[in-house]
C-alpha positions as CSV (number, residue, x, y, z in Angstrom):
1,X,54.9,113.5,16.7
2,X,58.3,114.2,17.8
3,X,59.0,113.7,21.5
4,X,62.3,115.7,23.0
5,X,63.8,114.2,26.3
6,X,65.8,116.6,28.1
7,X,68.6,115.6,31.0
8,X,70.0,113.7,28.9
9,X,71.3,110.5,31.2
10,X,70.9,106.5,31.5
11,X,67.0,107.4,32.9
12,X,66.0,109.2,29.4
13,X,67.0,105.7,27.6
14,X,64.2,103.7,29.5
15,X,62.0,106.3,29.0
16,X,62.5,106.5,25.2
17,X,62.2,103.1,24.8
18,X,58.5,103.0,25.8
19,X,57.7,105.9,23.7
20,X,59.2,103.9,20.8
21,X,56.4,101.8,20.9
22,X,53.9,104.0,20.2
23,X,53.1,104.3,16.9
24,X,52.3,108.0,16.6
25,X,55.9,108.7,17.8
26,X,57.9,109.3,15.0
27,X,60.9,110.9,16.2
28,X,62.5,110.5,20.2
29,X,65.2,113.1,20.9
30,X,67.7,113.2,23.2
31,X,68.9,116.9,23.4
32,X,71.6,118.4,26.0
33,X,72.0,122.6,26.9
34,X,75.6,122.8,25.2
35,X,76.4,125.3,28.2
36,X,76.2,121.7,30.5
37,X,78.9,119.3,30.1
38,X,76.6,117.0,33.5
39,X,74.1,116.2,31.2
40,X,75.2,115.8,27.9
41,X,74.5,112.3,26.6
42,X,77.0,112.4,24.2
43,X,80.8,114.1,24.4
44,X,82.5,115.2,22.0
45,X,84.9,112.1,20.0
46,X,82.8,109.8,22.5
47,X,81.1,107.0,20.5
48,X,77.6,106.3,21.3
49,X,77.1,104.9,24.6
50,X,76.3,101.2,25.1
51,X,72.6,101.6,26.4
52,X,72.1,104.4,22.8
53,X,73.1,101.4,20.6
54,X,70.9,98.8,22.1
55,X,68.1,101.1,22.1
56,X,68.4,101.3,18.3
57,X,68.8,97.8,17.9
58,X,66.1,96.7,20.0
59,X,64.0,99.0,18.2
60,X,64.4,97.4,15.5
61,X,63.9,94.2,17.1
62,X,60.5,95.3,17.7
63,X,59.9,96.8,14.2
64,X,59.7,100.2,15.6
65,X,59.9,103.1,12.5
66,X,60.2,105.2,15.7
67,X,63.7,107.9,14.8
68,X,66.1,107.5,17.5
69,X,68.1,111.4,17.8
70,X,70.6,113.0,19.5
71,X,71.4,116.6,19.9
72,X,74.3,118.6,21.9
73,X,72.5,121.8,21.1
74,X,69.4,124.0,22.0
75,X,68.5,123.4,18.1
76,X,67.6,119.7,18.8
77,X,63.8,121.1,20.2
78,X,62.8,122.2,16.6
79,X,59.6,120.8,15.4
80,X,58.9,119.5,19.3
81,X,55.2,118.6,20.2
82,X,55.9,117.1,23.5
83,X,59.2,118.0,25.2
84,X,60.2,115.9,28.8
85,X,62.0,117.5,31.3
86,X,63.5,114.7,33.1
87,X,64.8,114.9,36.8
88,X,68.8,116.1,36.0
89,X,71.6,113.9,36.7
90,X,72.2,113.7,40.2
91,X,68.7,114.7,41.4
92,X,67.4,111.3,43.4
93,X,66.1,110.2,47.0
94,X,65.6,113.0,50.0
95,X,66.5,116.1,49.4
96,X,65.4,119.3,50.9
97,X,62.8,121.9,50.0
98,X,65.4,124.0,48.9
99,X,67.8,122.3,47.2
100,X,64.9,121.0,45.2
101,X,63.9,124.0,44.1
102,X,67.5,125.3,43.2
103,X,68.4,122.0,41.3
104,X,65.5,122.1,39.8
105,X,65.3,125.5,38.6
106,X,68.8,125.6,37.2
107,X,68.4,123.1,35.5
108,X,65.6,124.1,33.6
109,X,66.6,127.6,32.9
110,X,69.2,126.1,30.2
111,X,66.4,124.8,28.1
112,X,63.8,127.7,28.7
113,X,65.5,129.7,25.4
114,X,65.8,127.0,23.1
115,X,61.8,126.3,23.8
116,X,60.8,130.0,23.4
117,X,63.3,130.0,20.2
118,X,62.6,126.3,18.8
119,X,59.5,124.7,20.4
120,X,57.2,127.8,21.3
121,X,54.1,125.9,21.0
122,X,55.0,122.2,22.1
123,X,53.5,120.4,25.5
124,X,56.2,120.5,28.4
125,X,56.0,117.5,30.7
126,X,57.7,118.7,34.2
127,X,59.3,115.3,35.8
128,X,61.8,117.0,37.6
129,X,61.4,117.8,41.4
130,X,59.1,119.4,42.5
131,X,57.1,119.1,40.0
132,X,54.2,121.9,40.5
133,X,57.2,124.2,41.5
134,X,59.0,124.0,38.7
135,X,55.9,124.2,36.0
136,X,54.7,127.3,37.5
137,X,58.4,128.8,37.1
138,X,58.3,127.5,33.4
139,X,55.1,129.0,32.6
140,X,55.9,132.1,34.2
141,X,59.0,132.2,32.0
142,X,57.5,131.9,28.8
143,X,54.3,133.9,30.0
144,X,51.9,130.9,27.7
145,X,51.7,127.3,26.9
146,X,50.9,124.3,28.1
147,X,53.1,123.1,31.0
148,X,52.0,120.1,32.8
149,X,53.4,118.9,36.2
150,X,54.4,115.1,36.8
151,X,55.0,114.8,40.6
152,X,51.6,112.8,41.5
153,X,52.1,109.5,39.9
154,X,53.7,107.6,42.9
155,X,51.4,109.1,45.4
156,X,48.2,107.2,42.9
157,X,50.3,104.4,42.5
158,X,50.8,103.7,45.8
159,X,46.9,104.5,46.8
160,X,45.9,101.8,43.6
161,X,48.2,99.1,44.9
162,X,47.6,99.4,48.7
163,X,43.4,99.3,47.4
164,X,44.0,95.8,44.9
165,X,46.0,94.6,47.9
166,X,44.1,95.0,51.0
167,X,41.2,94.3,48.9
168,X,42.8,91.5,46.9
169,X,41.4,92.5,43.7
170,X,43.3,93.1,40.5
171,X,44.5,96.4,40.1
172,X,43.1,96.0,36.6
173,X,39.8,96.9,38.3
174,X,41.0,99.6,40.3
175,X,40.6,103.2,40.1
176,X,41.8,105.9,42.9
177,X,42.0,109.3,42.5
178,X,44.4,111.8,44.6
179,X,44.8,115.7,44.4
180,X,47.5,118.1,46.1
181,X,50.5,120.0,46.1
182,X,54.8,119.7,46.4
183,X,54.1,119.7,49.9
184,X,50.8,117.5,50.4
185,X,48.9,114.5,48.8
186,X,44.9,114.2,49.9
187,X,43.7,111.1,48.6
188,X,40.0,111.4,47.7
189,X,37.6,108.2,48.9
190,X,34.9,108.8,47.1
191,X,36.4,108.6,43.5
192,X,38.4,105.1,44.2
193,X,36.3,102.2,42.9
194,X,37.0,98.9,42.2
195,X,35.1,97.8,38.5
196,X,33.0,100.7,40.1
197,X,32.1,100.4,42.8
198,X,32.9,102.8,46.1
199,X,35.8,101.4,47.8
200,X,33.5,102.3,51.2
201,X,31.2,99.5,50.3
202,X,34.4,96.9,50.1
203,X,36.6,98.3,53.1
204,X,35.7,99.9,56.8
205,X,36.2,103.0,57.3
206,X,39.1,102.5,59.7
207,X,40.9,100.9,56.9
208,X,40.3,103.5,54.8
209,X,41.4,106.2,56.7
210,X,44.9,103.9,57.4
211,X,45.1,104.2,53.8
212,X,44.5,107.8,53.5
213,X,47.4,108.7,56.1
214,X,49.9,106.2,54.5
215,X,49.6,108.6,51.3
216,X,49.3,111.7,52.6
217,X,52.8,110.5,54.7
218,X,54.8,110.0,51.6
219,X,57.3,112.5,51.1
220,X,57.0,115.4,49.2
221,X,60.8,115.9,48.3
222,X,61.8,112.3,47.5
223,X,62.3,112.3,43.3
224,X,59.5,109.7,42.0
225,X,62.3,107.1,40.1
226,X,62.7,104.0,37.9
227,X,59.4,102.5,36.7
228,X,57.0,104.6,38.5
229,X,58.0,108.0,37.2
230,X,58.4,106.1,33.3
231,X,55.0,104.9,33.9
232,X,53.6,108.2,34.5
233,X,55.4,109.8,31.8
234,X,54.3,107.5,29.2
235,X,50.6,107.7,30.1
236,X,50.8,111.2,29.8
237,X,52.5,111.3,26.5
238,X,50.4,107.9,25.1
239,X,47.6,110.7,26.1
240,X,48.6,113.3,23.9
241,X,49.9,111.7,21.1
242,X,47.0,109.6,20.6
243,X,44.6,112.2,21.3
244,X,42.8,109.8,23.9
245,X,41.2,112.8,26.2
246,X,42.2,110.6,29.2
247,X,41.1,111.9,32.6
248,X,44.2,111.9,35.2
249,X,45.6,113.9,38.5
250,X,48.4,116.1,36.9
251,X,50.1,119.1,37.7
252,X,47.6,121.6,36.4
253,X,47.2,125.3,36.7
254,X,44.4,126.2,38.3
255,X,42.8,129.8,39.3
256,X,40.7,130.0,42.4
257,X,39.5,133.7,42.8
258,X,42.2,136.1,42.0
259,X,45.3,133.2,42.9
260,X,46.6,131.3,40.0
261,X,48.7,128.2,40.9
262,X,49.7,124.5,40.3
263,X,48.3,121.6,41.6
264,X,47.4,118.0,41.0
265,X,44.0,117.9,39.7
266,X,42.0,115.5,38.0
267,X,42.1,117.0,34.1
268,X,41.3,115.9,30.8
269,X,44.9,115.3,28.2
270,X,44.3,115.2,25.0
271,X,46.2,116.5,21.7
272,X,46.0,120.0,23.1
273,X,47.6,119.0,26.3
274,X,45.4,120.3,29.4
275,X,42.1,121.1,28.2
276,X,39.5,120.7,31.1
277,X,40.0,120.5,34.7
278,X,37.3,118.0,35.8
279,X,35.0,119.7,39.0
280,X,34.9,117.6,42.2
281,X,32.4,116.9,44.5
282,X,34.2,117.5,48.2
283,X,32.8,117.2,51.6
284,X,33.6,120.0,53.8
285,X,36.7,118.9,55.4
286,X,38.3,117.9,51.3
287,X,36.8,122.0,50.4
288,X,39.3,123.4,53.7
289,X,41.9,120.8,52.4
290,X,41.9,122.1,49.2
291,X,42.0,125.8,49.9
292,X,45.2,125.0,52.3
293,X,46.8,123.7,48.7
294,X,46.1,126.1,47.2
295,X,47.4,129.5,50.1
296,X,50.4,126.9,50.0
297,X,51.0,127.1,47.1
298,X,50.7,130.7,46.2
299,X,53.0,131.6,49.0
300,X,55.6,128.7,47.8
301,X,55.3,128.8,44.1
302,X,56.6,132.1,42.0
């Protein structure tokens, strides 16, 4: 499969360097809107940056047949099945709801075209902030396709880690589940487990509940970065690419009555991207929850 990064910076390299090891990968492509000079990896009569070249090597180091590309055009995207938008250069730490949203969008309306025109019927992976936001804008744009949001990964993260730790357990064996919106995170109880079993039979309630309010606390607006954000992208794509029908909380579209909108779900990725959302058992106060994600959403999302 060919994988296409786009915002193009020093962030793209780490990510392309995990994709290189998986074997189904056989292209990674950096590609730049020619109409942005901030995010083009490569100038003109510039040689290939430092951290390029020792991606190459080190690919070969590892015996990677992984095709390292790089394109200054909208023409790069041909042939895509997976294509990344990454969070653009600058975009990092607090910012508001707004300028979220206006980052965001701008900078994906350079590469809309050239994925109508070149990649029509590839996967987009939305890792830019905010996440759901910016999915439903894309999806709205090219009226089809599969467009996934990434902006739930640090919100499980840090739900699996505090578990393993409070617990002091492996995180090998842990398993928590979260759902919400750009603007809220509801950790669901009942569906974290450690080697499966409820976490309620290895914690209090009051300690649960402390974790339940640490996640929900996390900001909405900060960018997930560095190893967290690379994390989540790579399971995703490792998903696709190897058709392993994984079950994860991603940025789904999801149509309650008449409203469509996007939210982090639990959903089944496979080769054809999104292709079940998995139904949840909620008490009462989760069902209220969950119909406050999705009014939010449907006033905030386009």
């Amino acid at each position: 499969m060919k994988i296409v990064l786009l915002g193009n910076n020093q962030f793209a390299v780490s990510v392309a360097w995990g994709l290189c090891q998986l074997e189904a990968v056989r292209e990674v492509a950096f590609v730049s809107d020619t109409a942005s000079s901030k995010n083009r990896f490569i100038h003109a009569k510039e040689a290939a940056p430092a951290s390029l070249r020792d991606l190459v090597e080190a690919n070969a180091l590892s015996a990677s047949d992984t095709a390292i590309s790089v394109y200054n055009s909208l023409e790069g995207l041909s042939n895509a099945d997976v294509v990344v938008l990454l969070p653009p250069m600058g975009q990092s730490g607090f910012r508001s709801p707004q300028a979220s949203k206006t980052t965001g969008i701008a900078f994906a309306r350079g590469f809309v075209p050239g994925i109508q025109q070149y990649a029509s019927d590839a996967k987009i992976l939305v890792a830019a902030s905010p996440a759901n936001y910016i999915a439903a804008w894309i999806y709205q744009a090219l009226g089809t396709g599969q467009v996934i949001g990434l902006g739930n990964g640090a919100a499980t993260a840090h739900l699996t880690a505090a578990i393993a730790n409070h617990i002091k357990v492996s995180v090998k064996d842990v398993m928590a589940l979260t759902i919400g919106s750009d603007q809220e995170t509801y950790p669901l109880p009942q569906y974290c487990r450690v080697n499966g079993i409820p976490i309620a039979q290895l914690m209090p309630d009051a300690d649960i509940e402390h974790l339940r309010e640490a996640v929900s606390q996390r900001c909405p607006y900060t960018t997930d970065t560095g190893y967290t954000l690379i994390s989540h992208i790579l399971q995703v794509v490792s998903a696709i690419v190897l058709d392993r029908n994984r079950v994860m909380s991603v940025g789904t579209r999801v149509s309650a009555g008449l409203t469509s909108v996007y939210l982090n779900v639990p959903a089944k990725v496979g080769c054809d991207g999104v292709t079940d959302i998995v139904p949840l058992a909620l008490a009462a106060e989760q069902r209220e929850q969950f119909k406050k994600l999705v009014a939010q959403s449907a006033a905030d999302q386009p």
